[in-house]
C-alpha positions as CSV (number, residue, x, y, z in Angstrom):
1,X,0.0,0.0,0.0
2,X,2.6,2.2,0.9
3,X,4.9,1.5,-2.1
4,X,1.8,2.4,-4.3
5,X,0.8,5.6,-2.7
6,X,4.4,6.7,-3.5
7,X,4.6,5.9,-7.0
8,X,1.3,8.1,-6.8
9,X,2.6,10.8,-5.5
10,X,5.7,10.4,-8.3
11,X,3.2,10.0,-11.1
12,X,2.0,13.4,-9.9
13,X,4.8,15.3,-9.5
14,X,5.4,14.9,-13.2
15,X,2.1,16.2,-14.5
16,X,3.2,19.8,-13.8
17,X,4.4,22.1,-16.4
18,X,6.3,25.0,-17.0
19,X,3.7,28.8,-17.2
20,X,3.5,30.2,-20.7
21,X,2.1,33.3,-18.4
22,X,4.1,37.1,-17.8
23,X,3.7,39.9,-15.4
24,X,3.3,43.3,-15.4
25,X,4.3,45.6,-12.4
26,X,6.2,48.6,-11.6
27,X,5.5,51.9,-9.0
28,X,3.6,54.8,-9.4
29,X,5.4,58.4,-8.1
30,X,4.1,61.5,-8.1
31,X,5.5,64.5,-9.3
32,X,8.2,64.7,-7.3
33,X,9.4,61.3,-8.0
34,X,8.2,60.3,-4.6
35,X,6.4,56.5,-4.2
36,X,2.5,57.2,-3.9
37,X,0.7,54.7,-2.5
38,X,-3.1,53.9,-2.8
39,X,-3.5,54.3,-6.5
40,X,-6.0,52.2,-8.5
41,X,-3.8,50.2,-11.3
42,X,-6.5,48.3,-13.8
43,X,-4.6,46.6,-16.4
44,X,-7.2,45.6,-19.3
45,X,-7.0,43.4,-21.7
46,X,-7.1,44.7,-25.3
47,X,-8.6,41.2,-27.1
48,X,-10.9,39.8,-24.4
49,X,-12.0,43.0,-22.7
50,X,-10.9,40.9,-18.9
51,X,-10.2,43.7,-16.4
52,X,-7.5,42.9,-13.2
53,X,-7.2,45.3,-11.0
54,X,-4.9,46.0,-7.8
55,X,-3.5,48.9,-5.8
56,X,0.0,50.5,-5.4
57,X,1.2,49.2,-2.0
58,X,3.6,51.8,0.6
59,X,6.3,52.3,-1.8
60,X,3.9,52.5,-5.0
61,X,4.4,49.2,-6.2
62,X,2.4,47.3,-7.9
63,X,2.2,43.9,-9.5
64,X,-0.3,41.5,-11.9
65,X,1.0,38.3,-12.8
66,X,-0.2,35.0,-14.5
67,X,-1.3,37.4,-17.8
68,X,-1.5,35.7,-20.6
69,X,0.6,36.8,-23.9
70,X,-1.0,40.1,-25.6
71,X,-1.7,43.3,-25.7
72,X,-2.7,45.1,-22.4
73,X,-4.0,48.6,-21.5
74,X,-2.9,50.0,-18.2
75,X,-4.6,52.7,-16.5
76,X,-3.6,54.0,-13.4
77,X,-5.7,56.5,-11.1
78,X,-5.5,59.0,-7.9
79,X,-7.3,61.3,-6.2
80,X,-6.1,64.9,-7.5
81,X,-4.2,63.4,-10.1
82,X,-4.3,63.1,-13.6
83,X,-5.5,59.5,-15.5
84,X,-2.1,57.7,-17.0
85,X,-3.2,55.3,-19.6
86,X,-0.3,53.0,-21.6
87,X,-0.5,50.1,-23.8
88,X,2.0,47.0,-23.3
89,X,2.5,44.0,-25.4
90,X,3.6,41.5,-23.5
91,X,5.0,38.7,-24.7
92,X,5.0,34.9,-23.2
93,X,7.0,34.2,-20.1
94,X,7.9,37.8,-20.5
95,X,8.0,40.1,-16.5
96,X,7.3,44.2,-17.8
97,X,8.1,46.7,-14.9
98,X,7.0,49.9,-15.8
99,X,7.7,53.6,-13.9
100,X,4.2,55.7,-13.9
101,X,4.9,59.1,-13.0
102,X,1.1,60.8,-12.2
103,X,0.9,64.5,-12.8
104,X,-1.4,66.9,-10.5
105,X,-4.6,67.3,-11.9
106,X,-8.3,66.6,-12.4
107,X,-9.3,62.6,-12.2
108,X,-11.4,63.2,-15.7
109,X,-8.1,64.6,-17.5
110,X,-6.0,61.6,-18.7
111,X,-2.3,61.6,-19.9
112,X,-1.8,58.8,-22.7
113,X,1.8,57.6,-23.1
114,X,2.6,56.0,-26.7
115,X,6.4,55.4,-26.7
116,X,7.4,51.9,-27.8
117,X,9.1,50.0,-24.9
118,X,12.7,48.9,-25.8
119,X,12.5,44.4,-26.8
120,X,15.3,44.1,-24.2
121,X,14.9,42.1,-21.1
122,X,16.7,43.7,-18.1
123,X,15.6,41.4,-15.4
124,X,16.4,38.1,-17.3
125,X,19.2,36.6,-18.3
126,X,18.0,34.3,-21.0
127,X,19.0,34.3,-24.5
128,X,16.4,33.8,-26.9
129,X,13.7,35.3,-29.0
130,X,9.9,35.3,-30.0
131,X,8.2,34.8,-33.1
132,X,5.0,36.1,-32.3
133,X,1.3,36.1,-34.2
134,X,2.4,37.9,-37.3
135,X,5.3,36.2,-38.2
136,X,3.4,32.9,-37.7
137,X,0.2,34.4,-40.2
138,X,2.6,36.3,-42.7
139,X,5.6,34.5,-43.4
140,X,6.2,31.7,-46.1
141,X,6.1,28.5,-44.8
142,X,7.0,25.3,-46.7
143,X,4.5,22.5,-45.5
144,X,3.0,25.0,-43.3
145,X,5.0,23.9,-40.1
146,X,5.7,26.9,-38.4
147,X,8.3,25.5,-36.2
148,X,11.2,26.4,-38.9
149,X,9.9,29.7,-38.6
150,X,12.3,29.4,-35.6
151,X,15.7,29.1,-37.7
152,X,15.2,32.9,-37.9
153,X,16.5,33.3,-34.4
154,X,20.1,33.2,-33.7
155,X,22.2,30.4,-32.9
156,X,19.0,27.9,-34.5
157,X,20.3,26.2,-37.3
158,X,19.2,23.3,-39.2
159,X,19.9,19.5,-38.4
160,X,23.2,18.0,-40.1
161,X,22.6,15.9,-43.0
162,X,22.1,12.2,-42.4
163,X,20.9,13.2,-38.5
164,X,18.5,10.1,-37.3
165,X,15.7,13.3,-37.2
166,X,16.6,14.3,-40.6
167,X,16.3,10.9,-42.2
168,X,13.0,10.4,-41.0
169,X,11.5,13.7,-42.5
170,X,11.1,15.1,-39.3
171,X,11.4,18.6,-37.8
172,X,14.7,19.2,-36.1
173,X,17.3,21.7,-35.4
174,X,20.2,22.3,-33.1
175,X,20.5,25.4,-30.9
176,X,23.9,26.8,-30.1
177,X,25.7,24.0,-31.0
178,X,23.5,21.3,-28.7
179,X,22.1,18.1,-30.5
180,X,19.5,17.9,-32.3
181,X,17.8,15.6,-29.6
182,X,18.8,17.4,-26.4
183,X,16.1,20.5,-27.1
184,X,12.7,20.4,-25.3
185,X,9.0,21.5,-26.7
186,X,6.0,23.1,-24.8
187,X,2.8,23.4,-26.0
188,X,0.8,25.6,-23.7
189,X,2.9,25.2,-21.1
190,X,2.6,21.5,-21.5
191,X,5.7,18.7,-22.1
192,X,5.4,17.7,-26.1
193,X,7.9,16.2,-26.8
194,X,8.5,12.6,-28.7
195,X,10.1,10.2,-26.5
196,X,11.7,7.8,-29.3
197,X,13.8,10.8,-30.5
198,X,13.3,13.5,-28.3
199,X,11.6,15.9,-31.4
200,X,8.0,17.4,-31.4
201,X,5.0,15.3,-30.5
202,X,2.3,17.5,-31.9
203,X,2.2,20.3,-34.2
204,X,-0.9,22.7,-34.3
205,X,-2.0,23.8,-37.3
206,X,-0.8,26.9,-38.3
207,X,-4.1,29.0,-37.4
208,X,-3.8,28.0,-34.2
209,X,-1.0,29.4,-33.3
210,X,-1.0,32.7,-31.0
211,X,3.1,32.9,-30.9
212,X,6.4,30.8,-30.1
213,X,9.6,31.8,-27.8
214,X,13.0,30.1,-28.4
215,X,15.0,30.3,-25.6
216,X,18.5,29.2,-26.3
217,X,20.6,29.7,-23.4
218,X,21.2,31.2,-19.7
219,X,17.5,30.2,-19.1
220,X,15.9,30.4,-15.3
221,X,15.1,27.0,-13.5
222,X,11.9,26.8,-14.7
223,X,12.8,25.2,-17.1
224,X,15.0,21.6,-17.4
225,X,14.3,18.2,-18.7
226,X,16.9,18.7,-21.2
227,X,20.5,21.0,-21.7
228,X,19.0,22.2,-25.3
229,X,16.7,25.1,-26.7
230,X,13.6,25.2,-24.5
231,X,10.9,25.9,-27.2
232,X,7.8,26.9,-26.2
233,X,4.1,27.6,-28.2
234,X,0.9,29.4,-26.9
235,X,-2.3,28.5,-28.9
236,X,-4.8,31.2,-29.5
237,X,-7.6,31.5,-27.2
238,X,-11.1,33.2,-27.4
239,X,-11.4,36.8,-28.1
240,X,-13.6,40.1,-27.3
């Protein structure tokens, strides 16, 4: 009995799978650059219209995490200061920290910021990229398998001729110089890979797919199975 409970338990512990999911935080100041606490942050999504709200905390931070990849309006609000509304596209897996300096003001004023924020990542380390939902819709595919859409990225080059994935006709690549077997596949978060050759189990259909990151190298711990490129797909979901 006891020997089966623990196997169980084992059988388990394996079902759980890396988060396709980001964050979005940062602190809110005033005019004076000081922290201003007690501010109403709504981040909204711009495709299904779902609404999370929280409020800046002593030192005006703030923090939303588990979004899903997309496009995201943040509006923040004070008493006796003006509106700040931003859009963010964030990307899978990806953590945005944004600085929200509120100006004095009427609430029904609003200041709209529209730079573009920069596609570096300063609080990870990981070397990788994404190709996200209009690469996947736009570009030429040969046999529609958007997975070599990931030999754009650098340091993803094609399997060597005569490679036991190669002969078969199936999909395989090597990331910075690892083999062609040693790379691992997500699918919503989800393990997918093939255990006789350690490719891809299941490819989407094209349509279906929302956007894909390639992480080569210097990834976090959330991540591991295998010493490769950790490659990881988001299917679309509903919408507005």
């Amino acid at each position: 009995m006891k020997t089966s409970l623990i196997s169980l338990l084992l059988a388990t512990a394996s079902l759980y799978a890396q988060s396709t999911r980001g964050s979005i935080g940062g602190q809110v100041t005033d005019a004076a650059a000081k922290p201003l606490s007690g501010a109403t942050v709504a981040l909204v999504s711009q495709e299904t219209n779902r609404k999370y709200t929280t409020v800046s905390g002593p030192q005006g931070d703030f923090l939303v995490t588990l979004l899903d990849p997309g496009t995201y309006r943040l509006e923040v609000d004070a008493a006796g200061f003006r509106r700040h509304v931003q859009e963010l596209v964030l990307d899978q897996n990806q953590e945005i920290r944004v600085e929200v300096p509120l100006l004095p003001g009427k609430t029904s004023e609003q200041v709209t910021v529209t730079a573009t924020r920069s596609l570096l990542r300063p609080d990870s380390a990981a070397v990788g990229g994404v190709i996200d939902t209009r690469q996947v819709q736009e570009l030429p595919l040969d046999g529609r398998n958007f997975y070599d859409l990931s030999l754009l990225l650098p340091g993803v080059v094609p399997a060597a001729q005569g490679s036991a994935a190669s002969v078969r006709g199936s999909f395989a690549i090597n990331i910075n110089g690892a083999r062609e077997d040693a790379n691992d596949f997500l699918l919503d978060g989800i393990y997918n890979g093939d255990p006789k050759l350690n490719g891809v189990a299941v490819t989407p259909q094209v349509d279906a797919i929302r956007e894909f990151e390639v992480l080569s190298s210097t990834y976090d711990a959330s991540f591991g199975r295998n010493g490769g490129g950790q490659i990881s797909v988001v299917l679309r979901s509903g919408g507005n």
